[in-house]
C-alpha positions as CSV (number, residue, x, y, z in Angstrom):
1,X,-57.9,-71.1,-263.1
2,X,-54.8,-73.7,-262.6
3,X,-55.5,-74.1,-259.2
4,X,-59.5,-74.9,-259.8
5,X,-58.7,-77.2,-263.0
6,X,-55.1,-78.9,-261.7
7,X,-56.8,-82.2,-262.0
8,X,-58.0,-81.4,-266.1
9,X,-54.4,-80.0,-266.9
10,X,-52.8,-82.4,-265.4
11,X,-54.9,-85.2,-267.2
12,X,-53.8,-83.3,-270.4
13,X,-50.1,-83.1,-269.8
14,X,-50.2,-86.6,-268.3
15,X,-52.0,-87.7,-272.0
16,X,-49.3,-85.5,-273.9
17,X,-46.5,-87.7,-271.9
18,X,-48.3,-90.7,-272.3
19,X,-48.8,-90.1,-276.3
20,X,-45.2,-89.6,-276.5
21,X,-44.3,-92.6,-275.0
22,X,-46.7,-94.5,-277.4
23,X,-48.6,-95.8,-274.8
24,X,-52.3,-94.3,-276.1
25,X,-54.2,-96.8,-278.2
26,X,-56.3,-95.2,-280.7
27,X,-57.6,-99.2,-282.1
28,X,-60.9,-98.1,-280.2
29,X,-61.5,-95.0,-282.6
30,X,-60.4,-96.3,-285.5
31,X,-62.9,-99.6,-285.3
32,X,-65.6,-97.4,-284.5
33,X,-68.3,-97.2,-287.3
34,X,-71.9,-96.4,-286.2
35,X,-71.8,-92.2,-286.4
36,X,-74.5,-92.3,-283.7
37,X,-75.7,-95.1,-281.7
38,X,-79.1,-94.6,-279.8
39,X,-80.1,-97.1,-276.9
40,X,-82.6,-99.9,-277.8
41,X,-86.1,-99.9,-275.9
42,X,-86.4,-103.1,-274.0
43,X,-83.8,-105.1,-275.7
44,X,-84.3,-107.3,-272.6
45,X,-87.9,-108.8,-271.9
46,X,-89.2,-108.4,-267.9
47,X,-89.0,-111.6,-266.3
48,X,-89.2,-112.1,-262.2
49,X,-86.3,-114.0,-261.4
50,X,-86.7,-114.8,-257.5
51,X,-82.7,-114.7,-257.2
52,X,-82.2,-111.4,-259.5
53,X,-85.0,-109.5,-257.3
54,X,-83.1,-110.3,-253.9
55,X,-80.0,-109.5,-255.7
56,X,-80.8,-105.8,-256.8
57,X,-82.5,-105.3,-254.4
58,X,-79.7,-105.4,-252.4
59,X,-78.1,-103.4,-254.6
60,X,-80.2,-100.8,-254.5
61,X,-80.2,-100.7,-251.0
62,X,-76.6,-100.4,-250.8
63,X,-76.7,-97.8,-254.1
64,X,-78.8,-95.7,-252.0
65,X,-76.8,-96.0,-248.8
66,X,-73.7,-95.0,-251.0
67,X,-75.8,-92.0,-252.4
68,X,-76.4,-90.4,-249.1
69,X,-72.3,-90.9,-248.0
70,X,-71.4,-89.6,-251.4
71,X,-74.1,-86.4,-251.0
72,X,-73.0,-85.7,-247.5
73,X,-69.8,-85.8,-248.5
74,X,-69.9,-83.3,-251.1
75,X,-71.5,-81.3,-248.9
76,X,-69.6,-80.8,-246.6
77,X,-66.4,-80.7,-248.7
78,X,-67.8,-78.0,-251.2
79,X,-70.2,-76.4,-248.5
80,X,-69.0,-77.5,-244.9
81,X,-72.3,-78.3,-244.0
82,X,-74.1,-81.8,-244.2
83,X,-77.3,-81.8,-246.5
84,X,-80.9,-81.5,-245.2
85,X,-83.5,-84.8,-245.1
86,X,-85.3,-82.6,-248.0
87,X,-82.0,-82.6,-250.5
88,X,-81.1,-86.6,-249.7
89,X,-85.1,-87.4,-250.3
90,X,-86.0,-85.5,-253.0
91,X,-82.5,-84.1,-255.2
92,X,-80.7,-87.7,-254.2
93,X,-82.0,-90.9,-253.4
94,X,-85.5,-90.5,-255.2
95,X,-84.0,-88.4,-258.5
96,X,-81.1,-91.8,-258.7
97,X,-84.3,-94.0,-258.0
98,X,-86.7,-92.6,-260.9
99,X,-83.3,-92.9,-263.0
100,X,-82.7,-96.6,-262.8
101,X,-85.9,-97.4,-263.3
102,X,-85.9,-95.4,-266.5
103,X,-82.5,-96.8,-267.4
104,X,-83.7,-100.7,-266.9
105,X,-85.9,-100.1,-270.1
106,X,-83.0,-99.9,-271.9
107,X,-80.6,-102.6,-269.9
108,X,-79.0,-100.3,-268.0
109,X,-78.1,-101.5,-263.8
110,X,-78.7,-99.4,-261.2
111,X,-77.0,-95.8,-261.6
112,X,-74.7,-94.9,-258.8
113,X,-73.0,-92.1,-257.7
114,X,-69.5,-92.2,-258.4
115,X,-66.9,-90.9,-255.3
116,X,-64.7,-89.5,-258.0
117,X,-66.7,-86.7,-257.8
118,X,-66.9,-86.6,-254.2
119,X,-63.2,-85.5,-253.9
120,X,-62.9,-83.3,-256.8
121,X,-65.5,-81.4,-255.3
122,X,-64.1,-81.3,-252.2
123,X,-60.5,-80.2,-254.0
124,X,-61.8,-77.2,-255.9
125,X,-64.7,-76.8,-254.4
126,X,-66.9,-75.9,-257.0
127,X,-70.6,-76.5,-256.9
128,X,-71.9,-74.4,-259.5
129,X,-75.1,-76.4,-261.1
130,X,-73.8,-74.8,-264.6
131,X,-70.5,-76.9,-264.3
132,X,-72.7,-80.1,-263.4
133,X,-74.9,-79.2,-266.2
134,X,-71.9,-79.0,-268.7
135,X,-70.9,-82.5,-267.8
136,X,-73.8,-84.0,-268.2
137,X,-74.3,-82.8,-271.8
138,X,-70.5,-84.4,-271.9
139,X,-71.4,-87.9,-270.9
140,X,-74.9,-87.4,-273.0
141,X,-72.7,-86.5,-276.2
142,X,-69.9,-89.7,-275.3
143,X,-73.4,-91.8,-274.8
144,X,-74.8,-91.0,-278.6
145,X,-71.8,-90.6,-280.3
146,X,-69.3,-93.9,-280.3
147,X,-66.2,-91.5,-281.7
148,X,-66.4,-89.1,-278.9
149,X,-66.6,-92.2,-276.3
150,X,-64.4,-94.4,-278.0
151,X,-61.9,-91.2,-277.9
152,X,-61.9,-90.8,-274.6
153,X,-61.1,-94.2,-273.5
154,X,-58.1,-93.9,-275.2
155,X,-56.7,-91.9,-271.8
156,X,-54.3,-94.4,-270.3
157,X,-54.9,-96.5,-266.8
158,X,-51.9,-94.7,-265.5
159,X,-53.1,-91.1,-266.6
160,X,-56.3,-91.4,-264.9
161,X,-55.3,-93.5,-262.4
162,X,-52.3,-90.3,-261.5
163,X,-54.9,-87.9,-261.2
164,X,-57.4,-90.0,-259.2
165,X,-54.7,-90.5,-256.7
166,X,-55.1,-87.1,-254.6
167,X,-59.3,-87.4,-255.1
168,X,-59.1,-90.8,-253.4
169,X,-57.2,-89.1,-250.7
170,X,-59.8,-86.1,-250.3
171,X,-62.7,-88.8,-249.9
172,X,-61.0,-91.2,-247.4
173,X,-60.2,-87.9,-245.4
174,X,-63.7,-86.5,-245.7
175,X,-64.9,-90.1,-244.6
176,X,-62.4,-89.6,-241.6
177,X,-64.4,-86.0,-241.0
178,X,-67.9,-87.1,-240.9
179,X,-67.5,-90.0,-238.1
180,X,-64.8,-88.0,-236.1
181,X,-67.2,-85.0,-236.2
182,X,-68.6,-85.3,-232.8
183,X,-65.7,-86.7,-231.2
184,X,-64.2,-90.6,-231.9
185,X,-66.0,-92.5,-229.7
186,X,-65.5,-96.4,-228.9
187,X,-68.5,-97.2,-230.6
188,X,-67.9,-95.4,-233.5
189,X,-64.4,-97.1,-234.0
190,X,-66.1,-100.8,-233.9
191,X,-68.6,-99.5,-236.2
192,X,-66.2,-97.9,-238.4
193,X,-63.3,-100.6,-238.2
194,X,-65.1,-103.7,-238.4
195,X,-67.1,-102.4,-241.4
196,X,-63.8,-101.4,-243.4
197,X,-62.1,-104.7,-242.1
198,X,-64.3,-106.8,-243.2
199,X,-64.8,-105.2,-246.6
200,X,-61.2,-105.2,-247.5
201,X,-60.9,-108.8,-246.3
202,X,-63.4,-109.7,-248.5
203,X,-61.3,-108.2,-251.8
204,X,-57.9,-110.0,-250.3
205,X,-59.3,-113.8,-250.6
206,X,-60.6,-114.8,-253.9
207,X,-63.9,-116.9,-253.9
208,X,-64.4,-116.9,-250.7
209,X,-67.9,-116.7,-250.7
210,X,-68.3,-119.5,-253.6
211,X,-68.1,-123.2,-253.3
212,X,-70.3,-125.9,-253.2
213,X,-74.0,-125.2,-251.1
214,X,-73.3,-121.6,-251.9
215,X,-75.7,-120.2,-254.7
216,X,-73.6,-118.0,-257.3
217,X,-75.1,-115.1,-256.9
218,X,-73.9,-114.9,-253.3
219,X,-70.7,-114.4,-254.5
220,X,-71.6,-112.4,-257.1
221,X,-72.9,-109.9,-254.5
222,X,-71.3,-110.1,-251.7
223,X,-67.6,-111.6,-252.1
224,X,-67.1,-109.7,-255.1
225,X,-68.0,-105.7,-253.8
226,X,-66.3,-104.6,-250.7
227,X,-68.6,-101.6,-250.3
228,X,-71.8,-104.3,-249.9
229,X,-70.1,-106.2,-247.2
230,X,-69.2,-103.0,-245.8
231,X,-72.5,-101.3,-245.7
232,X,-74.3,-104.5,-244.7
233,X,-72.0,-104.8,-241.9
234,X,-72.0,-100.8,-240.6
235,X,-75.7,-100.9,-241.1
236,X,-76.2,-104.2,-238.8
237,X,-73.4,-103.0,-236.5
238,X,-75.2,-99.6,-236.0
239,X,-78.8,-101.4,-235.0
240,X,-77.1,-103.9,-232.5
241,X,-74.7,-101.6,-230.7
242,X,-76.3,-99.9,-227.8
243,X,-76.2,-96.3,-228.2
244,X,-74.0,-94.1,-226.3
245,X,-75.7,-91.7,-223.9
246,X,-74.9,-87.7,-224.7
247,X,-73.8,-85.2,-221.9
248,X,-77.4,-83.8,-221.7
249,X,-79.0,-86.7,-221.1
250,X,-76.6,-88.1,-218.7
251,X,-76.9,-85.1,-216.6
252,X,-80.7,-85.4,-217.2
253,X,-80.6,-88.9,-215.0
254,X,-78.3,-87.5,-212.3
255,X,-81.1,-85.1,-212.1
């Protein structure tokens, strides 16, 4: 039990610590009011905004880009096996699709699957649907009732940022697993390198995408999101690059 919810006790002690040390601030629970707050129904009117289409759209295409990295990662941390076509199509992509449309009605974005989960997954390695189910009816209960939300984002940057630290770790290391899977090849490593170069350059220079010619919602977009850049860029990278012939089909020509 300790070792499958380190992360949870830890958050606990690390909230103990932090609450003596005065450094919780409860301000957020005690300026709540509303006992339950329900979502309004098209607070926002449809419009077709030329710029705002492109915009999620892109973002869509890189939410679902991020889903399948995020699923296969799970899988193979909590499973050690990558997922089929049939459980990206149907349980991922389309199920996160039907979802955002549902959640645009009430002025929600695009959902997105958060890598958080990704390495605590791959750290306890617990997949039970029961356990998933249970923290859904979590974040449904924070979503109607302001108290419980308001509550928990009283847990301190440094408390959640403490036990984030190792899951980071796991996903950066299951990202290292899935392209060195069938060997690191030079391909790979220019796919791989310039993507993540350019996508952490783009977070170390401030409004670099912005400036006068430059519509705002290109930086918006792109010079604001490392993982856009870097999608845009591995996906491009990927379709350019020649691919690299296997062993079977090179002893196939020597044939």
């Amino acid at each position: 039990i300790f070792k499958l919810g380190s992360l949870f006790f830890g958050m606990i002690a690390g909230y103990l610590l932090a609450l003596a040390f005065g450094m919780v601030d409860f301000s957020s629970v005690t300026n709540t009011t509303a006992i339950v707050a329900v979502p309004q129904f098209m607070h926002f009117q449809i419009k077709f905004v030329p710029s705002a289409c492109i915009s999620l759209a892109i973002v869509y295409i890189v939410n679902s880009v991020q889903t399948i990295g995020d699923l296969t990662s799970t899988t193979m941390g909590g499973m050690d096996r990558v997922p089929t076509n049939r459980e990206l199509q149907g349980g991922g992509i389309l199920t996160q699709g039907v979802m955002s449309i549902f959640g645009a009605f009430f002025g929600g974005l695009p959902t997105a699957t958060y890598s958080q989960n990704v390495g605590i997954v791959t750290v306890n390695k617990v997949i039970n649907r029961i356990v998933f189910l249970v923290a859904a009816v979590i974040l449904m209960i924070a979503g109607f009732i302001p108290v419980f939300s308001a509550a928990l984002t009283t847990i301190p940057q440094s408390v959640i940022g403490g036990a984030t630290l190792s899951v980071f770790a796991q996903i950066a290391m299951t990202g290292v697993r899935m392209f060195t899977k069938d060997g690191l090849t030079a391909r790979k490593t220019t796919v791989v390198g310039m993507s993540v170069a350019l996508g952490v350059g783009i977070t170390q220079v401030a409004d670099c995408l912005s400036g006068p010619g430059l519509p705002g919602w290109i930086n918006s977009i792109f010079g604001s999101s490392s993982v856009v850049v870097a999608t845009i860029m591995a996906i491009l990278l990927n379709l350019i690059l020649p691919k690299e012939e296997t062993a079977a089909e090179t002893t196939e020509e020597t044939k």
